[in-house]
Z-matrix of the N, CA and C atoms (Angstrom, degrees):
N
C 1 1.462
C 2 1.533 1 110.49
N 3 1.320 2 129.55 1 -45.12
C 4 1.343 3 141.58 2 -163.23
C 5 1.458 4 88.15 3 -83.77
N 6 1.028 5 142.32 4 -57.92
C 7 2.041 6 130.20 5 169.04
C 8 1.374 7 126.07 6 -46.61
N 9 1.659 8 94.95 7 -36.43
C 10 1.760 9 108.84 8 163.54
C 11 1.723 10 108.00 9 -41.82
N 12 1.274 11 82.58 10 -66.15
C 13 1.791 12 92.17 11 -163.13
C 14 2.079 13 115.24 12 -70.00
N 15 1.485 14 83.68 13 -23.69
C 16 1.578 15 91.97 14 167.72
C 17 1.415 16 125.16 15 -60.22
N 18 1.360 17 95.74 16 -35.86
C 19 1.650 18 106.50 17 -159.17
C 20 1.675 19 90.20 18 -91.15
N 21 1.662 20 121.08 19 -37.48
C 22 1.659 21 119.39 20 168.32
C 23 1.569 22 130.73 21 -50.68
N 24 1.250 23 96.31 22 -25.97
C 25 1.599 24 120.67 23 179.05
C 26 1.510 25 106.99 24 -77.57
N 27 1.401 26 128.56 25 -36.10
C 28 1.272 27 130.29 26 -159.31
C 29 1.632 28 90.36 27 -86.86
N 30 1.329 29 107.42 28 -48.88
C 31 1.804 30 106.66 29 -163.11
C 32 1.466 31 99.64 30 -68.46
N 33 1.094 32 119.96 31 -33.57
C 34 1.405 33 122.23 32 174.66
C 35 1.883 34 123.27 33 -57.26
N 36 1.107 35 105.24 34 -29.42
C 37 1.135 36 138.31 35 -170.54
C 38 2.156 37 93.74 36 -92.64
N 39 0.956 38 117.14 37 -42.15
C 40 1.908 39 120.22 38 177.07
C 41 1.607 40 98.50 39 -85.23
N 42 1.430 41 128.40 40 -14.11
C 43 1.146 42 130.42 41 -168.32
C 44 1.609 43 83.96 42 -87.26
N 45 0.956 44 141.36 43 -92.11
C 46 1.512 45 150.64 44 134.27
C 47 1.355 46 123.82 45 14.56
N 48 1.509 47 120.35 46 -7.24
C 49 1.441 48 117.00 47 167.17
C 50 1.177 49 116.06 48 -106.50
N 51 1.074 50 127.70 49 10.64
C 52 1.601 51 139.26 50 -157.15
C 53 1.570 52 93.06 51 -89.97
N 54 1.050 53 133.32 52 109.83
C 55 1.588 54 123.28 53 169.99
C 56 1.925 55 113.48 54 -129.56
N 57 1.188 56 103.77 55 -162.40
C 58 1.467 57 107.87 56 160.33
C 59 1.746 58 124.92 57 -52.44
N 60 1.354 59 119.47 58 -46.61
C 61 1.045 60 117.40 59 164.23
C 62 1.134 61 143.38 60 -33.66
N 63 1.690 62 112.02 61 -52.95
C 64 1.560 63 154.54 62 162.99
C 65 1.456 64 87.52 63 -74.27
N 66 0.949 65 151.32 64 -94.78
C 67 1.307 66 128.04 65 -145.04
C 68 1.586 67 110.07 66 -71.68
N 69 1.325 68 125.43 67 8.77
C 70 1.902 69 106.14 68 164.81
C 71 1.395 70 81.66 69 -94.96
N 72 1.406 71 133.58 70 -38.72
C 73 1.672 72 103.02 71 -153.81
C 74 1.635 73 108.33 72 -61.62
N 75 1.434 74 121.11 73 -42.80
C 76 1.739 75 127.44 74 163.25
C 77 1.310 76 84.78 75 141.68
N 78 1.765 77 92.83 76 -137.20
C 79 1.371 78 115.06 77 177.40
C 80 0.985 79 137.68 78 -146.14
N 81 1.501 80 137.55 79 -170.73
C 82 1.221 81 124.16 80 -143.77
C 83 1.617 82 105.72 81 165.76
N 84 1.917 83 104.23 82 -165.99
C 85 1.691 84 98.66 83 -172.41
C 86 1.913 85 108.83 84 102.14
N 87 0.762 86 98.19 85 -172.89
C 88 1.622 87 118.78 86 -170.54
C 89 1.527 88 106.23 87 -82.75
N 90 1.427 89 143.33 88 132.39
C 91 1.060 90 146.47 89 -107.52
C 92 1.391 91 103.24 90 -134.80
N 93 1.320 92 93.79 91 -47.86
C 94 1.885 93 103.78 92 -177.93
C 95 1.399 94 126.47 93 87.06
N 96 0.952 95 111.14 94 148.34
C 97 1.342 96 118.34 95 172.92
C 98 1.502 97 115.34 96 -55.08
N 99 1.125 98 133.59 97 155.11
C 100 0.987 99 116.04 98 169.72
C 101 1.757 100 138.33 99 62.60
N 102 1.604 101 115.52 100 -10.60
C 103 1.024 102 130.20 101 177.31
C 104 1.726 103 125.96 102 -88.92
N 105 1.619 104 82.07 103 55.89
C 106 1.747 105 103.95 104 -171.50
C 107 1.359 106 130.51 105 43.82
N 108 1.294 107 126.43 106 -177.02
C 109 1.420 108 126.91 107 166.87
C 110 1.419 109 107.29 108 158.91
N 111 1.032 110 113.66 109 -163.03
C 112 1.784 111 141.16 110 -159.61
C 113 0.622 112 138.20 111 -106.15
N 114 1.750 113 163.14 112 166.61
C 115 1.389 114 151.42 113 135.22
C 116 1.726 115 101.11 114 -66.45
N 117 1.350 116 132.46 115 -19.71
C 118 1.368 117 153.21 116 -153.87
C 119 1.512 118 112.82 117 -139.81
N 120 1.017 119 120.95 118 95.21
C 121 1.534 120 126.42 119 -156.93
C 122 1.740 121 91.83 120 -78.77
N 123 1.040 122 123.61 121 -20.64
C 124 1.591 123 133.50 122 -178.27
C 125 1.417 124 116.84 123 -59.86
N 126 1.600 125 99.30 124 -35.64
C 127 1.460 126 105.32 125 -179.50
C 128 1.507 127 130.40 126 -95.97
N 129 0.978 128 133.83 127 124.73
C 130 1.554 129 153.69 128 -178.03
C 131 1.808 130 94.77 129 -24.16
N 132 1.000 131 109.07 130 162.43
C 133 1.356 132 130.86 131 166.96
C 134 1.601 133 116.23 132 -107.40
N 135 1.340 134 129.19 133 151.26
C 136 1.997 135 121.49 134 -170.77
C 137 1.856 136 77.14 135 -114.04
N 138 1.137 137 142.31 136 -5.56
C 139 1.963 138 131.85 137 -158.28
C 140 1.775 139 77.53 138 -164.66
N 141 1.435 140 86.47 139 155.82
C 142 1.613 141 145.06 140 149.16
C 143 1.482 142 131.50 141 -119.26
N 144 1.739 143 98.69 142 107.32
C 145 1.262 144 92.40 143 166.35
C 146 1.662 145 122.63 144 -137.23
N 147 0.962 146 111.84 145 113.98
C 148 1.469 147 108.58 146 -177.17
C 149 1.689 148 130.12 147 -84.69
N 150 1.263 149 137.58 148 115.48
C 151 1.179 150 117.78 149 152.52
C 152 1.580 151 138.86 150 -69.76
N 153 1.256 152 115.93 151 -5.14
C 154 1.276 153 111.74 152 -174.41
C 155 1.697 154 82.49 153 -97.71
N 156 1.172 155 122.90 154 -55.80
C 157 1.973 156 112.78 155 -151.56
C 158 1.811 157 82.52 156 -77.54
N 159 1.243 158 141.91 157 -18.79
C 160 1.220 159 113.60 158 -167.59
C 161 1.694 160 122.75 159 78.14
N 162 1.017 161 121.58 160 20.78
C 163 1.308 162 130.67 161 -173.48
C 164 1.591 163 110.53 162 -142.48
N 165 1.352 164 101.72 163 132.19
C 166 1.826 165 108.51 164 -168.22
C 167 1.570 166 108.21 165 -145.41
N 168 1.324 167 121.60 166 125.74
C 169 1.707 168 105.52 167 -156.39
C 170 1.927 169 82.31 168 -157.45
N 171 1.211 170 123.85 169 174.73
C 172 1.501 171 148.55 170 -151.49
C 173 2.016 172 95.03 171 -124.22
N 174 0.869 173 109.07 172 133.22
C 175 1.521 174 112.05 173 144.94
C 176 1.068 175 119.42 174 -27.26
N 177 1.235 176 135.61 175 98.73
C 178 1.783 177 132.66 176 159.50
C 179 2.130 178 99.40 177 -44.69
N 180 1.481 179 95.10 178 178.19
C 181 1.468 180 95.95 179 -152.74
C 182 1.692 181 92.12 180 -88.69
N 183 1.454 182 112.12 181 139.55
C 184 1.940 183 116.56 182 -179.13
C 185 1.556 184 95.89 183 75.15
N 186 1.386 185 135.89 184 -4.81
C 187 1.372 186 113.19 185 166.41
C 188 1.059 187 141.93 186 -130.04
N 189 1.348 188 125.21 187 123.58
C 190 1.696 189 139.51 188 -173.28
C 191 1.727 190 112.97 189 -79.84
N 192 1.418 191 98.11 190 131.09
C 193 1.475 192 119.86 191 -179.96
C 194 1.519 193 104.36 192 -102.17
N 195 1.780 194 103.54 193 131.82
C 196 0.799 195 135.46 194 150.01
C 197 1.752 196 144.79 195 -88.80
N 198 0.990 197 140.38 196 123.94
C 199 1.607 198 148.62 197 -166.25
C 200 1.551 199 117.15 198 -111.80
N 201 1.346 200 146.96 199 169.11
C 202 1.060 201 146.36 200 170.09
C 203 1.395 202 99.86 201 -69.01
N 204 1.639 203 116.61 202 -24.15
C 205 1.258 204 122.89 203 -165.08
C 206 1.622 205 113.70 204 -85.00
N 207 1.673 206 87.70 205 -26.52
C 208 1.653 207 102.94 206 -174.82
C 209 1.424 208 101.36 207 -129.35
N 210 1.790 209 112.09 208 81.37
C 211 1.570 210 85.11 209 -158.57
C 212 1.535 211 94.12 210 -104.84
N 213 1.183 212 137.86 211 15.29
C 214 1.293 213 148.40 212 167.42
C 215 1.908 214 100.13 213 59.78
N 216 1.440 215 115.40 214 -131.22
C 217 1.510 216 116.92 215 163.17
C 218 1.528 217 115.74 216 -100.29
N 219 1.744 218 95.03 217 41.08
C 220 1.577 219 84.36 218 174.58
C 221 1.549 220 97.90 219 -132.72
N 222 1.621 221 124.71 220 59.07
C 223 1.434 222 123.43 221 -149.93
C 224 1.586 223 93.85 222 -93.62
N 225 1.351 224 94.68 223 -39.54
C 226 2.150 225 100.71 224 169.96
C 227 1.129 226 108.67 225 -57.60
N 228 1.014 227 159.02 226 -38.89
C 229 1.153 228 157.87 227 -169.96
C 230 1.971 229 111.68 228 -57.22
N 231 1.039 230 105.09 229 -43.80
C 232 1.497 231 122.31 230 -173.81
C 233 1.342 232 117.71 231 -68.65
N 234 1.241 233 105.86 232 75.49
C 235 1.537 234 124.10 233 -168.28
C 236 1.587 235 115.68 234 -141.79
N 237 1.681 236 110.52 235 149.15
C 238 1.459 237 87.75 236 177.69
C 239 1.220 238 135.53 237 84.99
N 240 1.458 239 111.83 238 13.36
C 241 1.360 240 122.48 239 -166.49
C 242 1.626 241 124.58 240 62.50
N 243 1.244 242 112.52 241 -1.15
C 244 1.274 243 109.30 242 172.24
C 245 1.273 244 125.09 243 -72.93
N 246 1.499 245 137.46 244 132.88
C 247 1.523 246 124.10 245 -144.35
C 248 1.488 247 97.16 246 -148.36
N 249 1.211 248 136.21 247 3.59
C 250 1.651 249 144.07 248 149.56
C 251 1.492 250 114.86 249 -128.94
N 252 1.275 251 112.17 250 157.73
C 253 1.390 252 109.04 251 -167.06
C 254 1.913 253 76.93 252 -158.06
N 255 1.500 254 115.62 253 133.50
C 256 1.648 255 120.03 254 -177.58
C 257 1.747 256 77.38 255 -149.73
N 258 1.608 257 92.17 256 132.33
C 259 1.517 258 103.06 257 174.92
C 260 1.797 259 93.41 258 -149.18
N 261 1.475 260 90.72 259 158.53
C 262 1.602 261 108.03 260 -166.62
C 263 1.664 262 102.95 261 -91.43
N 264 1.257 263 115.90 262 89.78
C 265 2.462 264 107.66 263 -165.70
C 266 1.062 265 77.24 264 -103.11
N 267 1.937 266 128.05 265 76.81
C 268 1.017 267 109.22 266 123.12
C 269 1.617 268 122.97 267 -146.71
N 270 1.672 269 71.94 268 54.53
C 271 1.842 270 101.95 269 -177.89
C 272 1.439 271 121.83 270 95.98
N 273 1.301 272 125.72 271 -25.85
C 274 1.035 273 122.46 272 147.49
C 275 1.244 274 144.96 273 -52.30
N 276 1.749 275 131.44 274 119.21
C 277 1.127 276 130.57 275 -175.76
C 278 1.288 277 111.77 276 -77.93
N 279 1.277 278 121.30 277 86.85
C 280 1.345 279 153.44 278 150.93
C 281 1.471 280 131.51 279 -127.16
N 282 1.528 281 117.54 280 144.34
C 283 0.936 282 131.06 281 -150.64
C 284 1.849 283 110.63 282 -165.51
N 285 1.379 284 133.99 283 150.32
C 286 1.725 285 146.41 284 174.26
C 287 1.252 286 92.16 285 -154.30
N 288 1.510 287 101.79 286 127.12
C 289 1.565 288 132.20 287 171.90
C 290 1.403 289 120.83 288 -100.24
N 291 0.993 290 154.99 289 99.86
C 292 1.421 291 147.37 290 -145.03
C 293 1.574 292 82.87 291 -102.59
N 294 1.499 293 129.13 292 148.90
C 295 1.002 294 132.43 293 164.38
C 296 1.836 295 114.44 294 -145.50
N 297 1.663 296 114.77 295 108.97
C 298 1.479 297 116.42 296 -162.30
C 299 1.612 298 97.20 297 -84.75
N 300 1.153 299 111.28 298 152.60
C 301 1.432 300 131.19 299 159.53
C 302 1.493 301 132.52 300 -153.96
N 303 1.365 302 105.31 301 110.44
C 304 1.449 303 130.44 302 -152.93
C 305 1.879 304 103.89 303 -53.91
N 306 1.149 305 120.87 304 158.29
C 307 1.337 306 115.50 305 172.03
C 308 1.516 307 124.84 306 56.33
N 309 1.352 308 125.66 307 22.42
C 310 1.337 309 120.79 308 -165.46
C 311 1.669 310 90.51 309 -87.82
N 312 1.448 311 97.08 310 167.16
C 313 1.417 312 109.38 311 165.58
C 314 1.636 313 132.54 312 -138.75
N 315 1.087 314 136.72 313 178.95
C 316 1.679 315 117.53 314 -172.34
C 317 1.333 316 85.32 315 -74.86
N 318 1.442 317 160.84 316 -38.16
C 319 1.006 318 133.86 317 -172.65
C 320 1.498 319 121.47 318 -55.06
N 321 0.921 320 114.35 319 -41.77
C 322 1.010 321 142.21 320 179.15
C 323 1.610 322 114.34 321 -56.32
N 324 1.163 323 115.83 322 -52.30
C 325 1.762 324 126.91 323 143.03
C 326 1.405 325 128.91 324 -21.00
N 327 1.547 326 103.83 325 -57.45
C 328 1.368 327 141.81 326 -153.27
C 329 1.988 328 85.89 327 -82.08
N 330 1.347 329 102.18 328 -68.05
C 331 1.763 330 107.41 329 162.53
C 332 1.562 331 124.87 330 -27.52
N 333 1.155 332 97.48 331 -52.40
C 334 1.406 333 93.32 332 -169.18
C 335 1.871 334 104.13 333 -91.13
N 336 0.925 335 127.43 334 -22.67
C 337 1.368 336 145.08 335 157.23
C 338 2.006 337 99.68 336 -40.44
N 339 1.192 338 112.29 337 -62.83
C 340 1.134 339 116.86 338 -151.55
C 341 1.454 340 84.99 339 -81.88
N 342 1.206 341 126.17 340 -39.47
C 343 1.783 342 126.33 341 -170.93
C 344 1.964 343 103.52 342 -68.62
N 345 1.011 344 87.17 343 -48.97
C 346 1.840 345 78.14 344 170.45
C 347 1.721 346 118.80 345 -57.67
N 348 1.229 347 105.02 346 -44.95
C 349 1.083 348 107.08 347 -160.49
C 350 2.201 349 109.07 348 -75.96
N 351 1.068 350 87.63 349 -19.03
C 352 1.689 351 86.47 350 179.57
C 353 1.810 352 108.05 351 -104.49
N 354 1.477 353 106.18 352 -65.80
C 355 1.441 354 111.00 353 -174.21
C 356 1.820 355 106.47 354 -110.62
N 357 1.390 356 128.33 355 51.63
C 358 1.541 357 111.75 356 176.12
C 359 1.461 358 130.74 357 -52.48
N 360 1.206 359 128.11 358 110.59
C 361 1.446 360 129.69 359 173.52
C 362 1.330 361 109.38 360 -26.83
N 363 1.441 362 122.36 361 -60.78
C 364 1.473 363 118.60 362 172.34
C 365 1.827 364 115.93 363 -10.37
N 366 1.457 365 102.67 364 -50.35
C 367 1.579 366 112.22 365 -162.53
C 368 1.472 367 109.12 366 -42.13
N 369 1.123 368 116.74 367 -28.53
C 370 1.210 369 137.29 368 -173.52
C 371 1.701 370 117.67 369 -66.91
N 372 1.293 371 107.01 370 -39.79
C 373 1.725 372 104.25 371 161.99
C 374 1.307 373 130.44 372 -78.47
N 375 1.684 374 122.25 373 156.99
C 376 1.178 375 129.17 374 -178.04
C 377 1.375 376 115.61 375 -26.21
N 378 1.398 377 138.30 376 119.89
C 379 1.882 378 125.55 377 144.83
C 380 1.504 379 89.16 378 90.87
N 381 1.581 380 137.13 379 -4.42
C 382 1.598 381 130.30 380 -174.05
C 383 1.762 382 98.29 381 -28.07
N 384 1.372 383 107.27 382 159.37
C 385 1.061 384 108.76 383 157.93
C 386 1.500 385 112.12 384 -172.38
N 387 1.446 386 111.40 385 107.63
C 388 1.836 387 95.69 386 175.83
C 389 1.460 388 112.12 387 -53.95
N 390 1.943 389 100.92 388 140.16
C 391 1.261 390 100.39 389 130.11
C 392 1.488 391 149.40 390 -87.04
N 393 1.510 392 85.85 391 -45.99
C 394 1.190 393 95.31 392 -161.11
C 395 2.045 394 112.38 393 -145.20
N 396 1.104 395 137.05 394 120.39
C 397 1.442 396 116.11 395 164.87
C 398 1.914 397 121.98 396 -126.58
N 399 1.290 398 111.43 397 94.00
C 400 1.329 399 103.24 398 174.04
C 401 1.693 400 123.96 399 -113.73
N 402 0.982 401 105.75 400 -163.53
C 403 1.362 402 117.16 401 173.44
C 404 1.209 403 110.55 402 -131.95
N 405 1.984 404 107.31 403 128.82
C 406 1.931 405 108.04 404 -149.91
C 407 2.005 406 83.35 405 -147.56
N 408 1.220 407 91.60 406 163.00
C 409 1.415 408 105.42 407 165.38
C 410 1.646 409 122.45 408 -104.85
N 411 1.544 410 96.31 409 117.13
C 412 1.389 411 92.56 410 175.29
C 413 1.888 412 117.14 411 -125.45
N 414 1.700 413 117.33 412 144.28
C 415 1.046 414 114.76 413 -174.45
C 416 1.318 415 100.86 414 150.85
N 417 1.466 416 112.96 415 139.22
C 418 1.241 417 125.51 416 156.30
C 419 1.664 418 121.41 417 -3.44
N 420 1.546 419 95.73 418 -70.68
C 421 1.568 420 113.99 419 170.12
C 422 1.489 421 113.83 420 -95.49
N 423 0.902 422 95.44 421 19.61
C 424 2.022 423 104.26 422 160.08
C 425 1.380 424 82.45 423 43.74
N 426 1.273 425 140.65 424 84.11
C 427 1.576 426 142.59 425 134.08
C 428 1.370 427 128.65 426 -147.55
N 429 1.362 428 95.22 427 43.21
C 430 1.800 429 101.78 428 -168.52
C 431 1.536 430 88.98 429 -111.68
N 432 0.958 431 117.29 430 142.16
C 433 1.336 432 130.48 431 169.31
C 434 1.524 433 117.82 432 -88.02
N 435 1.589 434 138.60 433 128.82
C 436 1.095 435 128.81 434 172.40
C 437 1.583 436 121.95 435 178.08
N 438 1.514 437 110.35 436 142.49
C 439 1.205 438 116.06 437 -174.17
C 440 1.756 439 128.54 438 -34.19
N 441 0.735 440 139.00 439 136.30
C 442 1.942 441 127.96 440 164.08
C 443 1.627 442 98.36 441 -145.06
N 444 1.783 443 78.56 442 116.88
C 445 1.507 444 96.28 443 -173.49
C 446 1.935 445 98.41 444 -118.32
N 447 1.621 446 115.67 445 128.97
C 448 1.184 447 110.16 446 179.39
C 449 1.300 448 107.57 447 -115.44
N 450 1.357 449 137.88 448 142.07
C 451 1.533 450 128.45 449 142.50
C 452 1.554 451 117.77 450 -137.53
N 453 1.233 452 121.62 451 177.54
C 454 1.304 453 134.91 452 168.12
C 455 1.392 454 106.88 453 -91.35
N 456 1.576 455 134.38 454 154.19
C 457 1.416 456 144.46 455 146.82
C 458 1.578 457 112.12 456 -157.01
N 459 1.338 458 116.20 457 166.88
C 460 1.061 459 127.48 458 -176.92
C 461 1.451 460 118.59 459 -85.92
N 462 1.396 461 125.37 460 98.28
C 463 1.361 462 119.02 461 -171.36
C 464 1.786 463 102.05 462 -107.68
N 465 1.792 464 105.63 463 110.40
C 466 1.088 465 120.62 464 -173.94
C 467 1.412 466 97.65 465 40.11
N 468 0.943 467 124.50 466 -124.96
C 469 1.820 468 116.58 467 -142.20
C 470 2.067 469 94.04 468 -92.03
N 471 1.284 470 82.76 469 -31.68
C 472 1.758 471 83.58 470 -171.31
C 473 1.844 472 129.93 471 -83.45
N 474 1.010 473 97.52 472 112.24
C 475 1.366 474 89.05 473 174.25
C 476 1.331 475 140.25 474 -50.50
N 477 1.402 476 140.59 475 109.34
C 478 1.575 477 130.81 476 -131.32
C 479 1.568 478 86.56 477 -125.91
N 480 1.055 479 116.44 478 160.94
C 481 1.580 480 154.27 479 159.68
C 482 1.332 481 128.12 480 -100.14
N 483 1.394 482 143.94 481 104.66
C 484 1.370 483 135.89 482 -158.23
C 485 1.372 484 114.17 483 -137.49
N 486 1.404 485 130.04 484 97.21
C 487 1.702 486 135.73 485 -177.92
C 488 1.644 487 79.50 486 -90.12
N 489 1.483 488 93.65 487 118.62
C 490 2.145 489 105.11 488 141.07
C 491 1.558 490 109.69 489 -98.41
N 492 1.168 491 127.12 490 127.00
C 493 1.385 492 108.45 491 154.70
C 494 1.748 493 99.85 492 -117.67
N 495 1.161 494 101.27 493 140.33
C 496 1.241 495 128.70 494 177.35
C 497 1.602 496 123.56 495 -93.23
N 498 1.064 497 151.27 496 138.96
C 499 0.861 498 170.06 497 142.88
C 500 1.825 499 152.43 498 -139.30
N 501 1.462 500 128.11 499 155.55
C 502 1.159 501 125.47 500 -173.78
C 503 1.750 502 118.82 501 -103.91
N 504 1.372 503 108.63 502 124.47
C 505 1.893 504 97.85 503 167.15
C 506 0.771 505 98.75 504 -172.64
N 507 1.296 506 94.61 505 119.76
C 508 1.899 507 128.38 506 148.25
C 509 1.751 508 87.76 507 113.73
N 510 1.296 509 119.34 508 20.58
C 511 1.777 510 98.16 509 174.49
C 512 2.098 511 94.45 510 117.87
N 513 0.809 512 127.01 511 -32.44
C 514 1.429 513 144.48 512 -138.38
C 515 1.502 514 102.97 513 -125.01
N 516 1.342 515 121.62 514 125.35
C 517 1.683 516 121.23 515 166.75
C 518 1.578 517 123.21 516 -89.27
N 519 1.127 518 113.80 517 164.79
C 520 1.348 519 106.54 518 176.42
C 521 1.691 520 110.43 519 -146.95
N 522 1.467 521 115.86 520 132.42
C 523 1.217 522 121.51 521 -173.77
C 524 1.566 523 123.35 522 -81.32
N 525 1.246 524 152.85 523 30.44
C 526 1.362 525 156.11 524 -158.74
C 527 1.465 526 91.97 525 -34.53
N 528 1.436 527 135.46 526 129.61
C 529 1.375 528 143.00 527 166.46
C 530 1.405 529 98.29 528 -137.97
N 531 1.518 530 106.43 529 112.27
C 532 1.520 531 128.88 530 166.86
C 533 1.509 532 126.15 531 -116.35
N 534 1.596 533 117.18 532 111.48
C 535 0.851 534 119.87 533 -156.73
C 536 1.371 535 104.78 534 -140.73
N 537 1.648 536 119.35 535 123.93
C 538 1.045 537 136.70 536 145.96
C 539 1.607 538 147.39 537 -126.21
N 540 1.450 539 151.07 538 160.53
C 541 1.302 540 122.17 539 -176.83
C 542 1.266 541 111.74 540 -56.99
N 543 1.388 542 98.09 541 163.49
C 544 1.687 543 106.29 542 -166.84
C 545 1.844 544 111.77 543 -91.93
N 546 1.326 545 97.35 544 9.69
C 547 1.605 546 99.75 545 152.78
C 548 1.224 547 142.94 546 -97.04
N 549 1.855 548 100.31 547 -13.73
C 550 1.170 549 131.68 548 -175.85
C 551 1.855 550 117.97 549 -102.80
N 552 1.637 551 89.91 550 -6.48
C 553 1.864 552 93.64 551 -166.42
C 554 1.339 553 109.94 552 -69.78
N 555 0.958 554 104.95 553 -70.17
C 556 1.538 555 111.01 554 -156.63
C 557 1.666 556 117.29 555 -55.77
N 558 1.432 557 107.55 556 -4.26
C 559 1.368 558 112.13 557 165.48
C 560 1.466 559 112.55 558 -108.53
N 561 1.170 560 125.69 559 -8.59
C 562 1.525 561 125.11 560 154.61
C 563 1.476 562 111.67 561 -72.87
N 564 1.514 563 117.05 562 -60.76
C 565 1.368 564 115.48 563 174.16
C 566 1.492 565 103.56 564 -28.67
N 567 1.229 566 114.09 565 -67.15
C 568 1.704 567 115.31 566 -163.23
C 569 1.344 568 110.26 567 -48.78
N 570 1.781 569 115.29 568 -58.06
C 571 1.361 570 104.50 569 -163.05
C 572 1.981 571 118.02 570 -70.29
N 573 1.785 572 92.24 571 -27.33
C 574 1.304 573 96.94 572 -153.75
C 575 1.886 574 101.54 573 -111.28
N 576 1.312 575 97.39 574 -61.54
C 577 1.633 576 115.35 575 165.07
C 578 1.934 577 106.84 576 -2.39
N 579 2.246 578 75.19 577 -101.17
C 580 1.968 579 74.86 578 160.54
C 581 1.303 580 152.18 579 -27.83
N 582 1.305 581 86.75 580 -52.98
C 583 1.456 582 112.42 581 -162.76
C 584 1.846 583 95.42 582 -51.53
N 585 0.983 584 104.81 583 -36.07
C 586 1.748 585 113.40 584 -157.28
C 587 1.593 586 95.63 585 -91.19
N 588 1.201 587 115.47 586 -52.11
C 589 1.746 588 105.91 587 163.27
C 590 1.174 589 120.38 588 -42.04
N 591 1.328 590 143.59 589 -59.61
C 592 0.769 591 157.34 590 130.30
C 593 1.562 592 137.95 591 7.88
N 594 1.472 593 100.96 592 -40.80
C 595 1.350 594 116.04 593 175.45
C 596 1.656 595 120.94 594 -113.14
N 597 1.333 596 100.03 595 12.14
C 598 1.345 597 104.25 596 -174.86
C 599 1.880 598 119.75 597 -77.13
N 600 0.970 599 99.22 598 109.53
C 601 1.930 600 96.33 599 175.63
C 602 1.384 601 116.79 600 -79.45
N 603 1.105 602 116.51 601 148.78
C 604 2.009 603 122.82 602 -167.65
C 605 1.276 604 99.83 603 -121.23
N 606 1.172 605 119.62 604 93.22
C 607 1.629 606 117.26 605 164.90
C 608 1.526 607 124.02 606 -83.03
């Protein structure tokens, strides 16, 4: 029981490191079976589909996905367990970091839920500012359960905007980090943000 909660504390704690930093570098990590690709590893992907994570979803609208498999010129980036990287190249500073983590559990959800919501590390950067922290359904069939945590901070000169949504499947967590300036969000969220929650299938 006391390793249980040891080992819950730690993932809770990787759930919780994900910040501005981690989300400009992108993403990255182990690739998967099944998590599409190319004849041309250079070129973007339009879908994601994985057999090992169980998750298979479309390009949100203006943005191209990247893989370890497809890591285009963003091959540094792929570090850290991060294992998708979807950025907006068409000038817009936007960007979603997929970040996997093996063994998570809804408790574990529930942890990092409760850690945002009282003491968030975030607080700690320039201009922080909660928006927002609930618990929403996301998925194709709208029945996935999972965190969406929003705030504002100051990233170097620019003021940034940052949706995590969090979630658990198949045993395994996953970090969604969506980030754009905070003049530009709330109309990316809408067109593209959603759109991609939204379209996600859970195998």
């Amino acid at each position: 029981m006391k390793r249980a909660l040891m080992t819950s504390a730690i993932i809770v704690l990787v759930f919780l490191s994900v910040g501005l930093g981690a989300q400009r570098r992108g993403g990255g990590g182990r690739g998967g079976s099944g998590g599409g690709g190319t004849d041309n590893p250079n070129l973007p992907l339009t879908a994601y589909d994985s057999t090992d994570y169980g998750i298979k979803f479309p390009a949100p609208p203006d943005f191209s996905i990247f893989t370890p498999q497809n890591p285009g010129r963003f091959r540094q980036v792929f570090t850290g367990g991060r294992v998708i990287y979807l950025v907006d190249l068409m000038g817009v500073n936007a960007s979603v970091t997929v970040r996997f983590l093996p063994k998570a559990t809804e408790a574990d959800m529930t942890g990092f839920k409760n850690s945002v919501d009282s003491t968030p590390p975030q607080a700690k950067l320039p201009e922080y500012k909660k928006i927002s922290v609930a618990m929403i359904k996301i998925g194709a069939a709208h029945d996935k359960d999972a965190v969406d945590y929003v705030y504002t901070a100051k990233d170097k000169d620019t003021l940034t905007t940052v949706r995590q949504v969090v979630f658990v499947h198949n045993g395994n967590g996953f970090i969604f980090n969506c980030s754009a300036s905070e003049k530009d969000f709330a109309s990316i969220d809408k067109k593209s943000f959603q759109r991609l929650f939204a379209s996600i299938e859970f195998k």
